[in-house]
N, CA, C and O atoms as CSV, one atom per row, in Angstrom:
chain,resi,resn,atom,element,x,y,z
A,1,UNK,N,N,-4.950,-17.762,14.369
A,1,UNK,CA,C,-4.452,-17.238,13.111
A,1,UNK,C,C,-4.711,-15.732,13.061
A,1,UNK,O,O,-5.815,-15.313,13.408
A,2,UNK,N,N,-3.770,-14.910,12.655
A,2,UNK,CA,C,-3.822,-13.783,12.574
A,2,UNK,C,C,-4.198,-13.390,11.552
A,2,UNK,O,O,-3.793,-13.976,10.548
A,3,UNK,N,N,-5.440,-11.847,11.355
A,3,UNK,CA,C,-6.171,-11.549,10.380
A,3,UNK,C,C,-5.060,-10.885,9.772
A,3,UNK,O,O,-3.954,-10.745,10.296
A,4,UNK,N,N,-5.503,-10.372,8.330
A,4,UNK,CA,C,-4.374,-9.888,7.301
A,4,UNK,C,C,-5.426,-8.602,6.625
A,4,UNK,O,O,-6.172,-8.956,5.712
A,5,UNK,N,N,-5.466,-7.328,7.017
A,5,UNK,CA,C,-6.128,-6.097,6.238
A,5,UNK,C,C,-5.417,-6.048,4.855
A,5,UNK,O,O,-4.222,-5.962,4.571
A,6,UNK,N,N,-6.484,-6.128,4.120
A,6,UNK,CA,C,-5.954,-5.127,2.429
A,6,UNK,C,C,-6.642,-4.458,2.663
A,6,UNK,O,O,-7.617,-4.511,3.411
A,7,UNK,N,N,-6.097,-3.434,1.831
A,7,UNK,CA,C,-6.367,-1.878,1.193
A,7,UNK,C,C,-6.750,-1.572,-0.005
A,7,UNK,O,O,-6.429,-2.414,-0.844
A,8,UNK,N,N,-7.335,-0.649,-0.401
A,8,UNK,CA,C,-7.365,-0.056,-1.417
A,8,UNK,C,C,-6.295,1.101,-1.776
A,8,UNK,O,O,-5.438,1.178,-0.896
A,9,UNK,N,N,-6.138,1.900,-2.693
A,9,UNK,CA,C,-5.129,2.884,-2.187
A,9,UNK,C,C,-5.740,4.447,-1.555
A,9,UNK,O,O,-5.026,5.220,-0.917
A,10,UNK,N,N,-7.377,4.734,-1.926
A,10,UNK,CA,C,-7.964,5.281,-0.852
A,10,UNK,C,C,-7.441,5.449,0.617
A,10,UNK,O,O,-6.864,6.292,1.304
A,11,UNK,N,N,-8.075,3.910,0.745
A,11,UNK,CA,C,-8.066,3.413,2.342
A,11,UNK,C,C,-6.310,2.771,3.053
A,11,UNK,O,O,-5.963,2.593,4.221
A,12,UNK,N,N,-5.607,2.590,1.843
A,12,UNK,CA,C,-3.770,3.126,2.762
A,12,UNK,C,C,-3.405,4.188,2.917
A,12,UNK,O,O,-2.478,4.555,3.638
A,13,UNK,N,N,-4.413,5.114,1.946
A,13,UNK,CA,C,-3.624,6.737,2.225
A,13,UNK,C,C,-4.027,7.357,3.063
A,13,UNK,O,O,-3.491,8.321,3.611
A,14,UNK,N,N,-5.539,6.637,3.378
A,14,UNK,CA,C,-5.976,7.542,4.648
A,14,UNK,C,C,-5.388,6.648,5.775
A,14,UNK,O,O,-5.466,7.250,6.846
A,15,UNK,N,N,-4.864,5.500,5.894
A,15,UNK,CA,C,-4.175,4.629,6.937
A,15,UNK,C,C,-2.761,5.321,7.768
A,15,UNK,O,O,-2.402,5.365,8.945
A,16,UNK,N,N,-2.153,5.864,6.341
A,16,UNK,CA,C,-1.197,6.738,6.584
A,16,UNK,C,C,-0.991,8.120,5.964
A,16,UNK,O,O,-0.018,8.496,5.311
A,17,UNK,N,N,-2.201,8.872,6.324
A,17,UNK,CA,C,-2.206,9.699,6.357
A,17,UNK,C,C,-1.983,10.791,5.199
A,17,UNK,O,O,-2.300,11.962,5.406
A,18,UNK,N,N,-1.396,10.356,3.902
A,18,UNK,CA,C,-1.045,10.863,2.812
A,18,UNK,C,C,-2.276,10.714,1.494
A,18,UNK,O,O,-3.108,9.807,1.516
A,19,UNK,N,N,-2.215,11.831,0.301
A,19,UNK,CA,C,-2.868,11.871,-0.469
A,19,UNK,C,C,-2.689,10.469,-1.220
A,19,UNK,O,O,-1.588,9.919,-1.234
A,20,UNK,N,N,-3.660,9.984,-1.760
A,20,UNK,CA,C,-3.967,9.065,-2.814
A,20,UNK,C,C,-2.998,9.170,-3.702
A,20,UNK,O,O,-2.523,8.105,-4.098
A,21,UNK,N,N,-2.486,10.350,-4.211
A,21,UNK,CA,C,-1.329,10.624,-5.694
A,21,UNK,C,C,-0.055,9.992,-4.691
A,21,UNK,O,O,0.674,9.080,-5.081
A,22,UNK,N,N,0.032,10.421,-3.794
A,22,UNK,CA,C,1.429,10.418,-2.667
A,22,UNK,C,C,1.411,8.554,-2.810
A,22,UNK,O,O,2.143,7.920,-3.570
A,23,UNK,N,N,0.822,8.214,-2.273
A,23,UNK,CA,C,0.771,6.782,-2.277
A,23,UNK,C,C,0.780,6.214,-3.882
A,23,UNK,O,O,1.505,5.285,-4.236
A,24,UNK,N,N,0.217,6.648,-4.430
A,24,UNK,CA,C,0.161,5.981,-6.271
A,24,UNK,C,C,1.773,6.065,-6.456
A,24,UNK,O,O,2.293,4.953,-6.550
A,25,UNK,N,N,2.397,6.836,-6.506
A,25,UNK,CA,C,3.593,7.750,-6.371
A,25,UNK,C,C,4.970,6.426,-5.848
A,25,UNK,O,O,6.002,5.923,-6.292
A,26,UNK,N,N,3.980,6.371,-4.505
A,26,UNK,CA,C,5.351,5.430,-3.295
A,26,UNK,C,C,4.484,3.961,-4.171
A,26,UNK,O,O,5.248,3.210,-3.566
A,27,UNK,N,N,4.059,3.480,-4.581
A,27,UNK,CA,C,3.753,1.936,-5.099
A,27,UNK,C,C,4.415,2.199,-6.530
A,27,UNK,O,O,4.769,1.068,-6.866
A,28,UNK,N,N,4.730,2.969,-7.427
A,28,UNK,CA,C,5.346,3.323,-8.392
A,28,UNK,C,C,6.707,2.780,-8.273
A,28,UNK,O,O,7.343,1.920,-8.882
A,29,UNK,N,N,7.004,3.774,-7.025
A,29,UNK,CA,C,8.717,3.292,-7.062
A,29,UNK,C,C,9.282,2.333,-6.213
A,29,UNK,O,O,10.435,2.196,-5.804
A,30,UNK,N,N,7.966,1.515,-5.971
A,30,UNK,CA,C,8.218,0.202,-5.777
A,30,UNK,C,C,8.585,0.430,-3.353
A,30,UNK,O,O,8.884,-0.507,-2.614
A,31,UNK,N,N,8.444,1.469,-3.045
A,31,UNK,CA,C,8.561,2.097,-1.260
A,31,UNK,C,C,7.623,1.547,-0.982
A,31,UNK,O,O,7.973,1.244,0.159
A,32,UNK,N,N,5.820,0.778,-1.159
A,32,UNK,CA,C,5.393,0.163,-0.860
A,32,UNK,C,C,4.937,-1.044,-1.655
A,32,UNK,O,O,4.660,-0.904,-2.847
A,33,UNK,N,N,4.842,-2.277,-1.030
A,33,UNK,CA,C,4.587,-3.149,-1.461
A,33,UNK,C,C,3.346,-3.226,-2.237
A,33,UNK,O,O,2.623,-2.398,-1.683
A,34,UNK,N,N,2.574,-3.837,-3.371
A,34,UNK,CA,C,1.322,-4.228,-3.363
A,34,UNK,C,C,1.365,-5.508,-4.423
A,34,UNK,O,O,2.329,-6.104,-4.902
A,35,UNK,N,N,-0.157,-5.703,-4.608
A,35,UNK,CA,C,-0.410,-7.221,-5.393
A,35,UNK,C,C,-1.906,-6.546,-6.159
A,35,UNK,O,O,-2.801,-5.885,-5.632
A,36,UNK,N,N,-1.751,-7.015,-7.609
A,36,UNK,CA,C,-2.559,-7.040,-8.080
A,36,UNK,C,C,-3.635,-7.717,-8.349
A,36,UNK,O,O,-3.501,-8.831,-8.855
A,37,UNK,N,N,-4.837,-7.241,-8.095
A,37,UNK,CA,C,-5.911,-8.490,-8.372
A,37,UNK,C,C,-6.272,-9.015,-9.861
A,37,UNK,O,O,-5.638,-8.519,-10.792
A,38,UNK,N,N,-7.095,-9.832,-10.088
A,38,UNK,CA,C,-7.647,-10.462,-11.202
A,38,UNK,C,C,-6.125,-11.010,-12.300
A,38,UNK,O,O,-4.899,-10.919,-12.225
A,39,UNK,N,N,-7.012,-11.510,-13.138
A,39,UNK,CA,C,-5.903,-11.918,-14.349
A,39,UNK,C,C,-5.768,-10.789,-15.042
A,39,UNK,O,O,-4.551,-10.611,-15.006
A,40,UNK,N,N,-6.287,-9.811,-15.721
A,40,UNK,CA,C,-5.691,-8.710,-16.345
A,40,UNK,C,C,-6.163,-7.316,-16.166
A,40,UNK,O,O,-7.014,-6.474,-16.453
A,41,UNK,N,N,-4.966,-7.628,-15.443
A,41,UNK,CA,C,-4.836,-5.790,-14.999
A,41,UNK,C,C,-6.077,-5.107,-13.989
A,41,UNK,O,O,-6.746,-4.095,-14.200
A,42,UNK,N,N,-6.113,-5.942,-12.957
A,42,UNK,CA,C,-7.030,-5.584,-11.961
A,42,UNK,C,C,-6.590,-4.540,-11.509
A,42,UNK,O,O,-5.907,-3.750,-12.160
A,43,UNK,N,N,-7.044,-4.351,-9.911
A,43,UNK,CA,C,-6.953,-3.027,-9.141
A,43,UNK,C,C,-5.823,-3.507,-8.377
A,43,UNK,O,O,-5.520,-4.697,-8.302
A,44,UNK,N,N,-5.099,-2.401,-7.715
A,44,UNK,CA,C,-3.664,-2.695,-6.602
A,44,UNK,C,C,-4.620,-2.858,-5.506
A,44,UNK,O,O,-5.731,-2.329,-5.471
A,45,UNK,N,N,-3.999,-3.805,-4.405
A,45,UNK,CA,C,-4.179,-3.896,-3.366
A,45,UNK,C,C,-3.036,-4.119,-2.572
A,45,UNK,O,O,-2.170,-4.976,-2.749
A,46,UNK,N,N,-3.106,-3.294,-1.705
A,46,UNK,CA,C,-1.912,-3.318,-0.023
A,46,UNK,C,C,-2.258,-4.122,1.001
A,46,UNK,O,O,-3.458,-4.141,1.274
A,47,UNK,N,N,-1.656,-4.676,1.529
A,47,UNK,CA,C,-1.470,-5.595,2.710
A,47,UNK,C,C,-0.825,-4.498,3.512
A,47,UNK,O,O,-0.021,-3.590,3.297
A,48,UNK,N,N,-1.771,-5.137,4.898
A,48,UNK,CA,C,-1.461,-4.279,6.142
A,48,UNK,C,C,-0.261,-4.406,6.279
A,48,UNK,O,O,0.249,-3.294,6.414
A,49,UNK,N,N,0.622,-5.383,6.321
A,49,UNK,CA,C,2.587,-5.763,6.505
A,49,UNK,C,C,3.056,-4.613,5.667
A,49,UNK,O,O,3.757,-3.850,6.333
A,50,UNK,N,N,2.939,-4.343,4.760
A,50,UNK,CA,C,3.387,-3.721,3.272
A,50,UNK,C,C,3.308,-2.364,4.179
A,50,UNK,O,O,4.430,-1.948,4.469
A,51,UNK,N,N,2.058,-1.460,4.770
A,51,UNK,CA,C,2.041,-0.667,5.458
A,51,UNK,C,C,2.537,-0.080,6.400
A,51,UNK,O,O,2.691,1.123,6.609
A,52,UNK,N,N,2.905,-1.365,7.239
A,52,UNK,CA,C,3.864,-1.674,8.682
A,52,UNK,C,C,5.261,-1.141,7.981
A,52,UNK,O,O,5.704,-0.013,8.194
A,53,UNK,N,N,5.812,-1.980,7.228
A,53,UNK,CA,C,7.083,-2.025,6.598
A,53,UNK,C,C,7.360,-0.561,6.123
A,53,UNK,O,O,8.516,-0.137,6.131
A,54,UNK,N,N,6.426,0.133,5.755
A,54,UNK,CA,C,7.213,1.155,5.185
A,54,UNK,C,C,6.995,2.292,6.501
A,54,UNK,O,O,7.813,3.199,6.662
A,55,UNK,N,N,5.807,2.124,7.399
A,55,UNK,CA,C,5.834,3.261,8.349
A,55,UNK,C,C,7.382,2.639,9.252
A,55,UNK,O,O,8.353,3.382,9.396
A,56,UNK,N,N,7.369,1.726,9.587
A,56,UNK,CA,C,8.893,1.236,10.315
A,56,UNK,C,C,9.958,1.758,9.481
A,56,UNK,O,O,10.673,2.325,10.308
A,57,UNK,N,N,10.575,1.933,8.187
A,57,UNK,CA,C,11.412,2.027,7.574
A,57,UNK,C,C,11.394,3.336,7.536
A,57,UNK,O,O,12.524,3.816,7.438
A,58,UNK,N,N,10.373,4.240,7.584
A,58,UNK,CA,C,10.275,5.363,7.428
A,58,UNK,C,C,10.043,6.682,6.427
A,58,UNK,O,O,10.996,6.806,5.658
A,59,UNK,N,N,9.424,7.287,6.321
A,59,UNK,CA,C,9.410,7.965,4.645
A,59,UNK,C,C,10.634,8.329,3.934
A,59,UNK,O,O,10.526,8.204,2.714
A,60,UNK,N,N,11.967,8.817,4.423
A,60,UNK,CA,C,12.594,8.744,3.783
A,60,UNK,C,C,13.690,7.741,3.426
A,60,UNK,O,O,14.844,8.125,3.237
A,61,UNK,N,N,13.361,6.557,3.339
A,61,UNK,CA,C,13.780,5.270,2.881
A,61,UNK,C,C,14.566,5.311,1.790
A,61,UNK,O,O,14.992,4.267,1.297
């Protein structure tokens, strides 16, 4: 079974290389995937795929 990395949005921006706002920014308009934790109104978390997907697709998507 293959492991599955989440993120914080810290630790995706330093994954790919961009500021924290840059990434708040691309999960805004929906360019990366994420999932929210808890029942109300937890923290975002990224999945490593979600990461994959958008470095493959490319920044200007």
């Amino acid at each position: 079974m293959e492991s599955c990395s989440i993120f914080t949005i810290p630790e995706a921006a330093a994954q790919l290389r961009f500021s924290t706002n840059t990434v708040r920014k691309l999960l805004q308009e929906g360019r990366i995937k994420r999932a929210r934790t808890g029942q109300y109104g937890g923290k975002w978390r990224i999945l490593q795929k979600a990461l994959d997907d958008f470095a493959a697709a490319g920044v200007d998507q």
